[in-house]
Every structure is written in C-alpha cells, then in structure tokens.
C-alpha positions as CSV (number, residue, x, y, z in Angstrom):
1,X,-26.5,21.4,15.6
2,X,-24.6,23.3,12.3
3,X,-26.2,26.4,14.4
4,X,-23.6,26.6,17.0
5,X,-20.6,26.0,15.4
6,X,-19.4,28.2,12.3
7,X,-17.8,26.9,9.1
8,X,-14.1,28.3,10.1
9,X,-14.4,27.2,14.0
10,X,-15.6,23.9,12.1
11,X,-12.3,24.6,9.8
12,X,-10.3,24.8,12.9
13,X,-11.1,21.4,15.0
14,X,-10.3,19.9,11.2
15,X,-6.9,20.9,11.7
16,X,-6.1,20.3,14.9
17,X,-7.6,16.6,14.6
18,X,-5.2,16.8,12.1
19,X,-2.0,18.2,13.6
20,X,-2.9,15.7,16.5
21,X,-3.1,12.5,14.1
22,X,0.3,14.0,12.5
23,X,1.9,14.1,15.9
24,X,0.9,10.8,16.9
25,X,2.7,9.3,13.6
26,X,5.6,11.3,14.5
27,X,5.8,9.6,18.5
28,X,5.5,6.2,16.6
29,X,8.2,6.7,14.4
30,X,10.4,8.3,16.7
31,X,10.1,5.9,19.5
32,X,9.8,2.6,17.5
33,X,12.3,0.0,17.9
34,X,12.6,-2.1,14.4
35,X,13.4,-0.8,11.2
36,X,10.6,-1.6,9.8
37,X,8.9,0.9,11.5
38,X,11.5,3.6,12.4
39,X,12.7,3.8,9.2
40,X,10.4,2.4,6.2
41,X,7.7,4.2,9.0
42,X,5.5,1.5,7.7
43,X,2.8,2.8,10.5
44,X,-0.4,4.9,10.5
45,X,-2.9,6.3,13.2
46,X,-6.6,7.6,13.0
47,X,-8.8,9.5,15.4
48,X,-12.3,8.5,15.3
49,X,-15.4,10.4,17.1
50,X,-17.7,8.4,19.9
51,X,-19.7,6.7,17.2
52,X,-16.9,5.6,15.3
53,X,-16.2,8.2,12.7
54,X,-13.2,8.4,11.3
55,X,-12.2,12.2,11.5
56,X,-8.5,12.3,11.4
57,X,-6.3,10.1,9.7
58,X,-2.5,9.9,9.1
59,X,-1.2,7.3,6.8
60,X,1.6,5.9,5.0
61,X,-0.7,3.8,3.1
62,X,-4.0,3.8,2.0
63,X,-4.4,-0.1,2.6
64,X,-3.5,0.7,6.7
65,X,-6.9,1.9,6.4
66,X,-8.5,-1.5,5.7
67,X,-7.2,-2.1,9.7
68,X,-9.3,0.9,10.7
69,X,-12.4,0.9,8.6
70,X,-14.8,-0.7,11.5
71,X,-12.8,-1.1,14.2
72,X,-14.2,1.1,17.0
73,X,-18.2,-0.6,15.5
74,X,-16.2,-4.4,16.2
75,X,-14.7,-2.9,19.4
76,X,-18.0,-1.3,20.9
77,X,-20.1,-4.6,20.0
78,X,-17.4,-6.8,22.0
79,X,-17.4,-5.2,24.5
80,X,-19.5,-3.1,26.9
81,X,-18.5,0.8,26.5
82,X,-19.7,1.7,30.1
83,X,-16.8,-0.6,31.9
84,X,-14.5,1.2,29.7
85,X,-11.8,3.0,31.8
86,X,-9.3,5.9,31.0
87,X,-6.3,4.2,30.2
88,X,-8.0,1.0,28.7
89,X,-6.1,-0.6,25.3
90,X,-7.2,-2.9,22.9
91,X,-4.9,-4.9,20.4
92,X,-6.2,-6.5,17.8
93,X,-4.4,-7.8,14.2
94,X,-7.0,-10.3,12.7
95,X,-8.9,-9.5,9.3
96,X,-12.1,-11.9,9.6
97,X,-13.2,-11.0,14.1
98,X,-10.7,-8.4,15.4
99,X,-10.2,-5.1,12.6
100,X,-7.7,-5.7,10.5
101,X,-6.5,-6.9,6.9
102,X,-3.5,-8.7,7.4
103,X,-2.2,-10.0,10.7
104,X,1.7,-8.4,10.7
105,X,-0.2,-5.2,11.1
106,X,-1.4,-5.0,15.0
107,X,-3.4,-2.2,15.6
108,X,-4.2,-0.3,18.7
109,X,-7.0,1.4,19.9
110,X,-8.0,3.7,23.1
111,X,-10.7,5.5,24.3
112,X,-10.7,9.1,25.1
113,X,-12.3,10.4,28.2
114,X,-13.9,13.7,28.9
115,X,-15.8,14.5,32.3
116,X,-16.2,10.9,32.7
117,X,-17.8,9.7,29.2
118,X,-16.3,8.3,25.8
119,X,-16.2,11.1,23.8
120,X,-13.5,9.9,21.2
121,X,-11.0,7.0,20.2
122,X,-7.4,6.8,19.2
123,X,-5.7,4.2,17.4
124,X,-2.3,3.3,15.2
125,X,-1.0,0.2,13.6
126,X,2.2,-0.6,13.0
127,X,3.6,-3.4,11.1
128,X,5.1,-5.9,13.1
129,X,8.2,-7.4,10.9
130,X,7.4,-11.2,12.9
131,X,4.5,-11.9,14.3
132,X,4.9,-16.0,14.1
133,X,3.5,-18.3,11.5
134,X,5.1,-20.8,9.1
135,X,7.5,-18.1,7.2
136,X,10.0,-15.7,9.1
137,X,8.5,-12.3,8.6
138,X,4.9,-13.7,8.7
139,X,4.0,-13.0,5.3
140,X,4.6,-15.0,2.7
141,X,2.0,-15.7,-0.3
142,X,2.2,-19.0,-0.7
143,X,0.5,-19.8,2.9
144,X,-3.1,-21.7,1.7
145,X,-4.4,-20.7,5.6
146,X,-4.8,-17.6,7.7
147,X,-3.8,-20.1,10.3
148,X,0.1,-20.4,8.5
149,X,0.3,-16.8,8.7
150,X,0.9,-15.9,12.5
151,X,-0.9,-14.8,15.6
152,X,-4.6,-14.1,15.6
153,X,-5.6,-11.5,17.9
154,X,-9.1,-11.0,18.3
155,X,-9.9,-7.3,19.9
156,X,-8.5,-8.0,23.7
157,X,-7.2,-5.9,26.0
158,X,-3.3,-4.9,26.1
159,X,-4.4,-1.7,28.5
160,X,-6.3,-1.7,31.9
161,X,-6.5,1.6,33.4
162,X,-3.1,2.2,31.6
163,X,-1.3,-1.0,33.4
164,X,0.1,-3.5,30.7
165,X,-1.5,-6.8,31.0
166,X,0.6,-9.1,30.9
167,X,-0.7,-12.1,29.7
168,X,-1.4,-10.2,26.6
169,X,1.8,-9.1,25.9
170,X,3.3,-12.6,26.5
171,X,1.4,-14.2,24.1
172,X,2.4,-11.9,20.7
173,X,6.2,-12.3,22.2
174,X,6.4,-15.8,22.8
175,X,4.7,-16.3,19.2
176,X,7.6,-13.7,18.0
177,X,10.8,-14.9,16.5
178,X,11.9,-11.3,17.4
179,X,10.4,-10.9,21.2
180,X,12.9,-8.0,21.5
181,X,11.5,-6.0,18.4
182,X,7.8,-6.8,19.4
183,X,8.2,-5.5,22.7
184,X,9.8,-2.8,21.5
185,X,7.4,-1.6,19.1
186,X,4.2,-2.2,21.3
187,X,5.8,0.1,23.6
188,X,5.7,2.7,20.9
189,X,2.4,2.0,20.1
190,X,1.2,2.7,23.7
191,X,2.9,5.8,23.8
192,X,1.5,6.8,20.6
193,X,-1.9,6.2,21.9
194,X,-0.9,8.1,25.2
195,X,0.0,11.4,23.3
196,X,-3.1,11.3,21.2
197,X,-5.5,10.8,23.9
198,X,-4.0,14.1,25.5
199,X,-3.9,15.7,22.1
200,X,-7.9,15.3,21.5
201,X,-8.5,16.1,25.2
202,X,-7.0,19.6,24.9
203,X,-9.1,20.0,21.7
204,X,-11.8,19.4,23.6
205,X,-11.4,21.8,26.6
206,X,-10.2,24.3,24.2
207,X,-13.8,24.1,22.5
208,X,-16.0,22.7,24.8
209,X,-17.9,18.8,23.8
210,X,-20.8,20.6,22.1
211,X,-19.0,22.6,19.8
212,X,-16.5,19.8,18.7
213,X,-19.0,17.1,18.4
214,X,-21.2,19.5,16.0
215,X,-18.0,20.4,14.1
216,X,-17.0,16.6,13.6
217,X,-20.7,16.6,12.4
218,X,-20.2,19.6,9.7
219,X,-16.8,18.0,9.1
220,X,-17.7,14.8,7.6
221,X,-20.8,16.2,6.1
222,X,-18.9,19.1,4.2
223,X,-16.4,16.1,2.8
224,X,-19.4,14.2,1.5
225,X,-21.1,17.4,-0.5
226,X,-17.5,18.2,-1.5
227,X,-17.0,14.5,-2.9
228,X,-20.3,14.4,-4.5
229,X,-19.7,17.9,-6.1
230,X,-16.9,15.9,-7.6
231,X,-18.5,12.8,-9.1
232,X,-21.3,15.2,-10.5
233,X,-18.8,16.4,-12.7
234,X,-18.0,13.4,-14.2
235,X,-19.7,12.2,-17.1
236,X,-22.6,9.4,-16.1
237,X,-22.4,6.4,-17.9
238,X,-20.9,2.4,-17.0
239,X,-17.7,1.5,-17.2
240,X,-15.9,-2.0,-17.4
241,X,-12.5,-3.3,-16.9
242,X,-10.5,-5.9,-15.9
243,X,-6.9,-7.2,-15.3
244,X,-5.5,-10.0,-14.0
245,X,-2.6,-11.3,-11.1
246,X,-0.3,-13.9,-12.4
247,X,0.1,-15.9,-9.8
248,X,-2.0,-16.6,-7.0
249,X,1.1,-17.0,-4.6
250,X,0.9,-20.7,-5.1
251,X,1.5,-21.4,-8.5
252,X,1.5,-19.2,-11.9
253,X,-1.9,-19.0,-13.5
254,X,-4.3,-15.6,-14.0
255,X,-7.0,-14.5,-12.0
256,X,-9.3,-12.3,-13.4
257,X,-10.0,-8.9,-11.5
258,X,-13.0,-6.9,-13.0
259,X,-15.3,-4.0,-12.1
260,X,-17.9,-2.5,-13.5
261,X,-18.3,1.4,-12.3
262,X,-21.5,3.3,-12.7
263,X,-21.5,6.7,-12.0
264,X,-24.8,8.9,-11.8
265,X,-25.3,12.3,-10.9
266,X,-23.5,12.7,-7.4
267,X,-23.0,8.7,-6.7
268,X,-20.9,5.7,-7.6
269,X,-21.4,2.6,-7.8
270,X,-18.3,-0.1,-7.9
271,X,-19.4,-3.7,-8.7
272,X,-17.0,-6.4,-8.5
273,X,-19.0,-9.3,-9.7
274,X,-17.3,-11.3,-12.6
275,X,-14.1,-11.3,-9.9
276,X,-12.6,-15.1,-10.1
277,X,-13.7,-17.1,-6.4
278,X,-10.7,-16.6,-3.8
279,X,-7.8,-18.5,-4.3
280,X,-5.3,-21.0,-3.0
281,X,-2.8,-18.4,-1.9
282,X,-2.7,-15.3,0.6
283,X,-3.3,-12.9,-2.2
284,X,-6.9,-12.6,-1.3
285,X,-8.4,-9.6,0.0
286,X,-10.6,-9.2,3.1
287,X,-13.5,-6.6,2.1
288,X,-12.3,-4.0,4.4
289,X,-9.1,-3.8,2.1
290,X,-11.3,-3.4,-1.2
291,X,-13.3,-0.7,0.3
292,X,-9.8,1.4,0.8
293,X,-8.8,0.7,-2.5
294,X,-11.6,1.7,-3.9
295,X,-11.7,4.8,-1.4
296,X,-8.2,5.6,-2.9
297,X,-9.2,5.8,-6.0
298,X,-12.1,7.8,-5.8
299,X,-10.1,10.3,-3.7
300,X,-7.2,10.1,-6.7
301,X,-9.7,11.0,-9.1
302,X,-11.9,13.4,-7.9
303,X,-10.1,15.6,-5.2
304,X,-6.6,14.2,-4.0
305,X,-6.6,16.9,-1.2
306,X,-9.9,15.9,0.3
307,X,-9.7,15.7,3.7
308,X,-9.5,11.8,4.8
309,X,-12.3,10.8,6.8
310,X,-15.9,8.9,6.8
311,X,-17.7,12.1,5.4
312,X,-16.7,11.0,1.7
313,X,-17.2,7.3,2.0
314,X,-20.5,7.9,2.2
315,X,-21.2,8.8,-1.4
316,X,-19.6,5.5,-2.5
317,X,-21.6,1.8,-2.8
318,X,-19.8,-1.2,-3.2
319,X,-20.8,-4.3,-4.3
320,X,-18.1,-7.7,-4.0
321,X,-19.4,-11.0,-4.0
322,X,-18.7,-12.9,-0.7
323,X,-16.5,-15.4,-1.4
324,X,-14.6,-14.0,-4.2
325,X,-10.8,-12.6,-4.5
326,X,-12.0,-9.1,-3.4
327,X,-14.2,-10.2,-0.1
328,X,-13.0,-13.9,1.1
329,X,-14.1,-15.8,3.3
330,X,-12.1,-17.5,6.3
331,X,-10.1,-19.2,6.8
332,X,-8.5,-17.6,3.5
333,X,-5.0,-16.4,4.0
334,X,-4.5,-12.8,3.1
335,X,-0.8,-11.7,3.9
336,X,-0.4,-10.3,0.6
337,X,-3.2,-8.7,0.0
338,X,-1.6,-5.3,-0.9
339,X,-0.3,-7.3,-3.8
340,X,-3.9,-7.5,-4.9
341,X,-4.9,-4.3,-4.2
342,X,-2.3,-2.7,-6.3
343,X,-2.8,-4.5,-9.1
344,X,-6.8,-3.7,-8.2
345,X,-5.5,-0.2,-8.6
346,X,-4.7,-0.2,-12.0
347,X,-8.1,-2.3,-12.6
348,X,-10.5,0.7,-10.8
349,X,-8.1,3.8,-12.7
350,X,-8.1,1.9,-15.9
351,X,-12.0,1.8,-15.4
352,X,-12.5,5.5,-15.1
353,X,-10.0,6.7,-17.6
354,X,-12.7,6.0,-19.8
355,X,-14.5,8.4,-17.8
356,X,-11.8,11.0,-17.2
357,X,-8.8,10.2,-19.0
358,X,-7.3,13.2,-17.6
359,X,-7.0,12.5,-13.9
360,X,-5.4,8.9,-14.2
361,X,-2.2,7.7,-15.0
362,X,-1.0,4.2,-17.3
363,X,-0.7,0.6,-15.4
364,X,1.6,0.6,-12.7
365,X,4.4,-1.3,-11.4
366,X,3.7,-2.5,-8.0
367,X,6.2,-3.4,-5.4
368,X,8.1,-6.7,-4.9
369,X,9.0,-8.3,-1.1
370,X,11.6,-10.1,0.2
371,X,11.9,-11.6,3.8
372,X,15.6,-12.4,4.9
373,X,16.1,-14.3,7.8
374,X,18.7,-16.2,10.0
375,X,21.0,-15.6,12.6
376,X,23.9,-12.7,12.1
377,X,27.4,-14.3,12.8
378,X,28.6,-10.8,14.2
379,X,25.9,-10.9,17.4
380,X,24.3,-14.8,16.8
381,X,21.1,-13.8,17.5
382,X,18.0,-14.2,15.3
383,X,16.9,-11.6,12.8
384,X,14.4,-10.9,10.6
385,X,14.7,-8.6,7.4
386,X,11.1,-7.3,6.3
387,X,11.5,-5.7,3.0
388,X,9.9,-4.1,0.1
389,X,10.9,-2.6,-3.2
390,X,9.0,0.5,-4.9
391,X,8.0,-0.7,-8.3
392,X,7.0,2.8,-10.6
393,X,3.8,4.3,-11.6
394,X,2.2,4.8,-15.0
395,X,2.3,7.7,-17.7
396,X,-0.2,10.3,-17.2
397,X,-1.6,13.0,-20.0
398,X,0.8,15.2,-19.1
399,X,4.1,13.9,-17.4
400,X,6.5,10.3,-17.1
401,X,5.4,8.4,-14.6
402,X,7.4,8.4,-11.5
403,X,10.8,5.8,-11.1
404,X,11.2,4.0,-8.0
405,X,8.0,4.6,-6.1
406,X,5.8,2.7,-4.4
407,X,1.8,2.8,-6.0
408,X,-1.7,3.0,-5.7
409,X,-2.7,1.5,-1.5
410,X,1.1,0.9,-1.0
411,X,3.3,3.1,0.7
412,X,6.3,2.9,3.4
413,X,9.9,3.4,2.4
414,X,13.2,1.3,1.3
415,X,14.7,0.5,4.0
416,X,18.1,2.8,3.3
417,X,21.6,0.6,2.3
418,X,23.0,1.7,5.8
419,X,20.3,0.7,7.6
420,X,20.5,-2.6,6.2
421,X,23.7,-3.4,6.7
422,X,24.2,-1.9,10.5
423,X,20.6,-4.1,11.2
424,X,21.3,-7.2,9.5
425,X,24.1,-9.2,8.3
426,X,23.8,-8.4,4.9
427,X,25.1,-6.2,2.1
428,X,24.1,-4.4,-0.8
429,X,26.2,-4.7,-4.1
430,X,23.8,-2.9,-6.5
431,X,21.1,-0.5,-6.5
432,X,20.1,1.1,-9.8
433,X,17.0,2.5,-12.2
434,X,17.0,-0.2,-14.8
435,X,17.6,1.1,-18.1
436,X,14.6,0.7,-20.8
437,X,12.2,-0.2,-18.5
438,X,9.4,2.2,-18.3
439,X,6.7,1.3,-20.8
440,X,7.1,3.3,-23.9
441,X,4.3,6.2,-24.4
442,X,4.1,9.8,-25.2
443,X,4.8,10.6,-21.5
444,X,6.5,6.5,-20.7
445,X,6.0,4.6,-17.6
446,X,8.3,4.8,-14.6
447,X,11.8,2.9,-14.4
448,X,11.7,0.0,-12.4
449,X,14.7,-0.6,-10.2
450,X,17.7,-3.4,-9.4
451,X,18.9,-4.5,-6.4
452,X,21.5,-7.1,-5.6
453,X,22.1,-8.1,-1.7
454,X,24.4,-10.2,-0.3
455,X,23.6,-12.9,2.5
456,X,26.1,-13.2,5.2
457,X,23.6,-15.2,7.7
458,X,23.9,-18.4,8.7
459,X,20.7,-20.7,8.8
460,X,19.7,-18.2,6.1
461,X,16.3,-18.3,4.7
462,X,14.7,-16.4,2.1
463,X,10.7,-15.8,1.1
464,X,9.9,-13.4,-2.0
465,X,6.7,-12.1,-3.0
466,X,6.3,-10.3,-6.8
467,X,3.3,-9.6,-9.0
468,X,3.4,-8.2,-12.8
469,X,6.5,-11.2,-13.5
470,X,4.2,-12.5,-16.2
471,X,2.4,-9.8,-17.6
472,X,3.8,-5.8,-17.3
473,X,1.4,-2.8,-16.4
474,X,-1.4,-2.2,-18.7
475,X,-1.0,0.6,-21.0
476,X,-3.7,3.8,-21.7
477,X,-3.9,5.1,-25.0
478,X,-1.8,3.7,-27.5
479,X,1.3,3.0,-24.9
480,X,2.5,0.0,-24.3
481,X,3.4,-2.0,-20.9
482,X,5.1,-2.0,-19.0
483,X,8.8,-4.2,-18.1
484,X,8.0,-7.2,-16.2
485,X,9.7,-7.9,-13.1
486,X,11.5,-11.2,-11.7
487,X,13.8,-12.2,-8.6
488,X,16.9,-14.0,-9.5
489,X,19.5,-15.9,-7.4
490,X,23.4,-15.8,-7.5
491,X,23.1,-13.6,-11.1
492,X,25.5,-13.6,-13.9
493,X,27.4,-16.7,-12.6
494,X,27.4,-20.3,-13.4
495,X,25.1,-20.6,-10.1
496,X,22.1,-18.5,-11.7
497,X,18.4,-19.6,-10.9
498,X,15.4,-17.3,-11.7
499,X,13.0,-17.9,-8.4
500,X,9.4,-17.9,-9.1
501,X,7.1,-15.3,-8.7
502,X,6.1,-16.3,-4.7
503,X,8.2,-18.4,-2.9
504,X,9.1,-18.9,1.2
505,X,11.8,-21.1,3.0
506,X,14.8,-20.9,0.3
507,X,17.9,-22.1,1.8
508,X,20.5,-20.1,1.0
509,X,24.2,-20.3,1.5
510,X,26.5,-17.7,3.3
511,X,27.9,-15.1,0.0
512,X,24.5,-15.8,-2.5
513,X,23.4,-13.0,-4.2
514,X,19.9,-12.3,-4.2
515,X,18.7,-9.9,-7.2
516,X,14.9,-8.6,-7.5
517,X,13.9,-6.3,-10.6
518,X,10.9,-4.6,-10.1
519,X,7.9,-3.8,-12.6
520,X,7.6,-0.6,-14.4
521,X,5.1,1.6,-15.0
522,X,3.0,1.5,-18.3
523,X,3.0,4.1,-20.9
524,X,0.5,6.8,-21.6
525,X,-0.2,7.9,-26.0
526,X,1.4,7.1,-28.6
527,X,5.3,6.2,-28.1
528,X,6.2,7.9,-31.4
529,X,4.2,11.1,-30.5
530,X,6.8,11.6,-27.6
531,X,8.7,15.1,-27.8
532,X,12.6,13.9,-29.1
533,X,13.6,16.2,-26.9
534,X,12.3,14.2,-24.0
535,X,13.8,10.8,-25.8
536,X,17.2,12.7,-25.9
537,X,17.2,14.4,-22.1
538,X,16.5,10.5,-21.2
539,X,19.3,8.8,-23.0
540,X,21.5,11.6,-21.4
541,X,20.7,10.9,-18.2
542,X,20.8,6.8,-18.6
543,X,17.2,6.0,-18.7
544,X,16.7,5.0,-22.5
545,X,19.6,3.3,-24.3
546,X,20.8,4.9,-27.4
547,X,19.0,1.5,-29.2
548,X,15.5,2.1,-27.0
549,X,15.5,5.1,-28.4
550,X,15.1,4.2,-32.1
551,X,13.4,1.0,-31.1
552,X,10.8,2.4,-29.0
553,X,10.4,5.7,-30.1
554,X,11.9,6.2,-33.7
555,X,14.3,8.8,-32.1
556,X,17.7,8.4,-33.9
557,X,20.9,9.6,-31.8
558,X,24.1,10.3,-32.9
559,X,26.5,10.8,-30.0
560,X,23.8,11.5,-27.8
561,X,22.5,14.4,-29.7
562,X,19.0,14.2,-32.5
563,X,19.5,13.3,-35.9
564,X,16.5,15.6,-36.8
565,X,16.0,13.7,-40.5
566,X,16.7,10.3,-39.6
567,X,14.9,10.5,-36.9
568,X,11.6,12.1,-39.0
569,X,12.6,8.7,-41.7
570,X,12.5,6.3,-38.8
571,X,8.9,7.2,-37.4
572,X,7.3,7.4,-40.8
573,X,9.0,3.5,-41.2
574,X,7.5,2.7,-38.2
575,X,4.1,4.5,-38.1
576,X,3.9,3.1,-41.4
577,X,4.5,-0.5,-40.2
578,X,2.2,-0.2,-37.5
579,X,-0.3,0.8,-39.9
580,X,0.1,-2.6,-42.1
581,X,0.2,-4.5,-38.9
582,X,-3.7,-3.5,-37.8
C-alpha cells in the first residue's frame, strides 16, 4: 500500500481533506439561521474514511469532537451499509445510543459515493440553541435526567436519496420552542453535508480510490509516529493530580477529579480511577467527551499543529471507571459537560507540568452560561438567548495568560452587543476586563470579564450555569489563583441577589439587570519575581489597580510611574513575611 502513493502526494490529499472540512464550516456558518450558530459559529464538521477514520476535522471546539468520536462505527452497526443510497442523511444528538455528548448538539452524517460504493463519510454538528426539555435553551445543570434535557435522537434518517423526510424533521420542530431557528439551521446542516460530499468526490477523481485510500492510510499512520516521537521526548515517570467542581449543578459541594498519567517510552497512559461516582446534576461526562479532552491535551502538549485525526489517538490509552463523573452511565444528564471538561483540563495540564513545565500554562478560568428566554414585546414571538462568556487562561513560563477567552475543549464566540440586541429584546449596559482579577504570578493569569444585560421580555426566564464560584484556577509554581466568579441580579441596588452557581427557571421582571463575572486565569512563578515593568505597563492600561500592585506584587507606584526603592523595600517586607509564614 505506502508503495503507490508518495509522502508529498500523501501531503497533498492531507490538505485538500483539509481545505474541504474548512469549506464545509464556512457553508454552515454562512447559511445558518440562529445566532448561535452564525455568529458564536458554535459548529464543527469532520470527514471520515469508509472505515470510520477521522481524517479531516474542522472545529471550534475540541469537545464537538466527543459528537464524532464513533459515530460512523454506531452508524454502520445500525444500519446495513449496502441499502445505503447517495443522498442518504442521518441525524442523531444523543450521548448514551446515537453519537453524541450532549443533546443541543445534533449532528449530521452522509455517505460519500464513488462508482457505486461507500468510499467516505461527511458529517457536522451544530448546536441547536432549543431543542426541548424542561429549561428554555435545553441546557441547564441542574436537570438530575437526560430525559429533562430535550429530544433524544437515536441515529435515524433525516436524508433518503436527498428528499427530507418528513416525519423526522417534524419531530425535532414540534419538540422546539424555536421551530423557525431549527428548521432553519438543519437546512444548513444539509447543505453543509451537500458541499462536502462533492468536495471529497472531486478529491477522489482527481486521484483515483487507490491512491487516496493508501494516502488516508500513510496519513493517520505518519500522525501516530509523529505523536509518539513526541511523548518519547518526555520524561517517563507517573504523575498525579487532582481538582475539584464546586457544584455539581444541583447544589454546592466538591467533586473530586483525579488522574494519574504514566508516560513510557512512546505511550501514555491516562487513568481516571479515584474520580468521585457521577453525580446528581448534568455536569457528568459521557466517555466520548473524556477521550477529546484528553486528546486536547495531549495534542497541547506535545505538537499543537499536529494534524487532527485518528492517526494520533492511537498512541493514547485511557482508563475511566464506568460509572464515574468522567464515563456515566444513563440515564445521567450531561448538558453541561463542557463545564466538566474544562475544569478536567486544568486537572490533565496540571498533571503533566510536572512532566513538562514548559508546555503548560496555570489553572484556567472556564466559561459561564446564561439562557434568556421569553417573548420580545417588539415582535411577541418566542425567543431563546443561548449564551456563553469566555472566562481567561492561566500563566505560562513565559507570557500572561490570555483575558477574555474561552479554554481548554471550549470554544465558540460571544455573541457581539449588536447581535444581541437586534436578536433579542435585550440590552447590554456593561462589558469590561475586571480589574485585579488574573491570579497573581511572575507571568499572572488572564482577566476575567463583566457583563451587565438588561431584560426587556416579558414572561422572562433566566437559567445560569458557572463553575470556579467557589474555588479560583489552580496555580503552577508559586502563583496563586485565580478570581472566582459569580452571577448577580439587579447589582448595586437595594434589589441585589447573588444567584447560585447553577440555577434554571428564574423569573425575572421587565428592566432587571443580570450581571455574570467570569473566572480568571491562575498565575504562573512567583508573583514578586514579576518584571515591574510588566506591573507598571498593567496598571497603565487598567488591569492592576495602583493598590494590586503593591498588594500582589510589592510594585510601589507613584503616579503611575515605579518608585524603584520602595518598591525594592516592599518585596523584601513581603518575601520576608512569606518566609515566617512557611
């Protein structure tokens, strides 16, 4: 097989599997109908080979692949490949029978014919921002139930011979409180698929079957010795950590993440056992979203440029105890499993810095969601706000981690102010970095931001969704954590309430103020090693008050410029304190 096909023909079909998966994302996001996937593009698409390969892959978020990982295997074993036809769809959404991780994200996947045999498939998933279930937005993580979080769609078919059935698309819109949108939005998806089944056709003819099939084959294979090539580089040896959620979407209480990561020669081995059983709330994860966190990381570590497909998975083993947070069992409700796996993140990096302390960065601050909902006086039809905040990533060896940005297996974008208040009736008062928040380190966390929106709805309701409210981002190296985060109602006024952590159903009245503050990013060394120079740029441009500055770093400023001999005073005091304190 490598006989007929050379390494830069093989270099080639990689690309143009890859400028086909890149044009497919660009059809979905250009034809799309709901904001939430037109523009937060919270949407991905892979191209797999015959046996179910991934060889393409173009994502906005490493968790989408936990909604790819196995699906053509689950598709091919329900169903018969030889009564496939060209033109054939098949929608699926559910994490424990159909291919996915949490049910908003419906995926959809087609075969590709060539002279009459399967010869490849496409698929993309797009986040659908209602898809039914107890909570408006269909993802809330206080549901105790898959069954409260929407429509389960085992693998059926939404294509025959490229007619739309029907029944199948009646069924997701009449368990939509936004038909419209769904509609919408599945129609992009099919036109997605459409463009990407003629895209790996002409790649095809242009080659000829033999010669792609054997250069999928040196693809995935040259991704593997390039991965291991990678882990042989780092040191061998076991390495432990653990972290912990804050709330388990029910109620506030820690559950304990842990993994123990051996690494020898050119393999490694992630064990989750000592994980806490699964809990109450829908912040469990379904194995298929462990294995892309973990595929994240590895990929993070070792080459971030490696090409994305089932070549390097191969030189990873995972081990997660059935029935625990990181490989639940049904019914389990998962909605906010990202949740998890970003805090999971910071869990699996923290883990290897002990192993390469160069190539990770501090604790992160992971996103916080909130779900508006009710019907906009201005049209009086329904509407559904699906959003999501960037939280900010940790300090790294060398550079601040990065303000307002979303981490680890999350991705998508904020949803801009215009968008949000020509879609939905409500307004934004505030949008800021929030001063002081990234953890203190020699290179400090990333700022966390504040938002304040206005609800102008009436029937309004309100679900939120925040991790890291409890406890901030983990620290590497003599930083310190990160700023907590926290969602607040009507701030400032004599009508304040701080909401908890995970809530879903808040009636709120037309004018509230809703507020979120999101985590920060942890930081990385010693806070009083930090160059002043850095500490002075930031108080300059409004990141560090003039107080953080002294407090956090021993930096005194006069007038926004360095007192050079105060500020050498002040960090002997506090080294010196630090020292009598253990």
């Amino acid at each position: 097989m490598a006989k007929i096909v050379d390494q830069i023909t093989t270099e080639v079909i990689a690309h143009r599997f890859a400028a086909a998966a890149d044009e497919m994302m660009a059809t979905l996001i250009r034809t799309a109908y709901s904001p939430n996937i037109k523009e937060r593009r919270d949407c991905s698409v892979a191209i797999f080979d015959a046996a179910g390969n991934l060889v393409a892959l173009t994502a906005i978020a490493p968790v989408h692949l936990s909604s790819l990982l196995g699906l053509v295997h689950k598709l091919t074993r329900r169903f018969d490949v030889s009564a496939f036809k060209p033109g054939d769809g098949f929608l699926t959404n559910d994490p424990y029978v159909g291919g996915g991780s949490h049910l908003p994200d419906i995926t959809l996947a087609s075969p590709v014919f060539v002279d009459g045999r399967v010869v490849a498939y496409v698929a993309n998933l797009a986040h659908h921002s209602d898809i039914g279930g107890k909570v408006a937005g269909s993802e809330s993580a206080d549901c105790t139930s898959i069954f409260q979080e929407g429509l389960r769609i085992p693998l059926v078919k939404l294509l025959d011979g490229g007619a739309i059935c029907g029944d199948t698309i009646g069924f997701v819109l009449l368990n939509s409180r936004t038909p419209r949108e769904r509609e919408g939005d599945l129609r992009a998806q099919i036109a997605t698929n459409a463009l990407g089944i003629r895209r790996v056709q002409d790649i095809f003819s242009r080659f000829g079957a033999p010669i792609v099939e054997a250069g999928i084959t040196a693809l995935l294979d040259y991704s593997e010795a390039r991965t291991r090539a990678e882990v042989k580089k780092l040191p061998d040896g076991v390495y432990v950590n653990e972290d912990f959620l804050d709330n388990d979407g029910v109620g506030d209480g820690l559950v304990r993440l842990k993994v123990t990561i051996t690494i020898r020669g050119d393999s490694i081995h992630f064990d989750f056992t000592g994980t806490d059983p699964q809990i109450r709330g829908a912040r469990n994860m379904p194995l298929a979203a462990t294995q892309s966190t973990v595929y994240y990381a590895v990929k993070a570590i070792t080459d971030p440029a490696l090409p994305p497909n089932s070549g390097y998975f191969r030189t990873i083993d995972i081990t997660a105890p059935e029935g625990c947070v990181l490989n639940c069992r049904p019914p389990a409700a998962v909605g906010d499993r990202s949740a998890t796996g970003n805090v999971l993140g910071d869990v699996l990096l923290g883990a290897l810095a002990q192993a390469t302390p160069d190539r990770v960065m501090a604790g992160c601050g992971p996103l916080a969601g909130l779900i508006f909902s009710g019907v906009d006086p201005r049209s009086g039809e329904y509407f559904v706000d699906y959003e999501t905040y960037a939280g900010a990533s940790g300090g790294l060896i060398d550079q601040d981690g990065r303000d307002a940005v979303r981490v680890h297996i999350s991705g998508a974008a904020n949803l801009p102010i215009e968008s949000v208040e020509q879609e939905f009736s409500l307004s934004v008062e505030r949008y800021e970095l929030i001063a002081d928040s990234g953890g203190p380190g020699k290179f400090r966390g990333g700022l966390g931001t504040r938002r304040d929106m206005v609800m102008w709805s009436e029937q309004a309701r309100l679900a939120g969704r925040g991790l890291r409210q409890i406890q901030g981002a983990p620290p590497l190296f003599g930083g310190r954590k990160g700023k907590t985060g926290r969602f607040v109602l009507n701030p400032g006024g004599n009508k304040e309430t701080k909401l908890a952590g995970s809530f879903s159903e808040l009636a709120t009245e037309r004018g509230d103020v809703v507020r979120v503050e999101t985590p920060s990013g942890a930081g990385y060394g010693d806070p009083l090693d930090r160059d002043p120079a850095r500490v002075v740029a930031d108080a300059i441009a409004g990141k560090v008050s003039i107080d953080g500055a002294r407090r956090d770093y021993g930096v005194v400023l006069r007038n926004y410029e360095l007192d050079h001999d105060a500020t050498t005073a002040e960090r002997a005091r506090l080294r010196d304190r630090k020292l009598s304190h253990g």
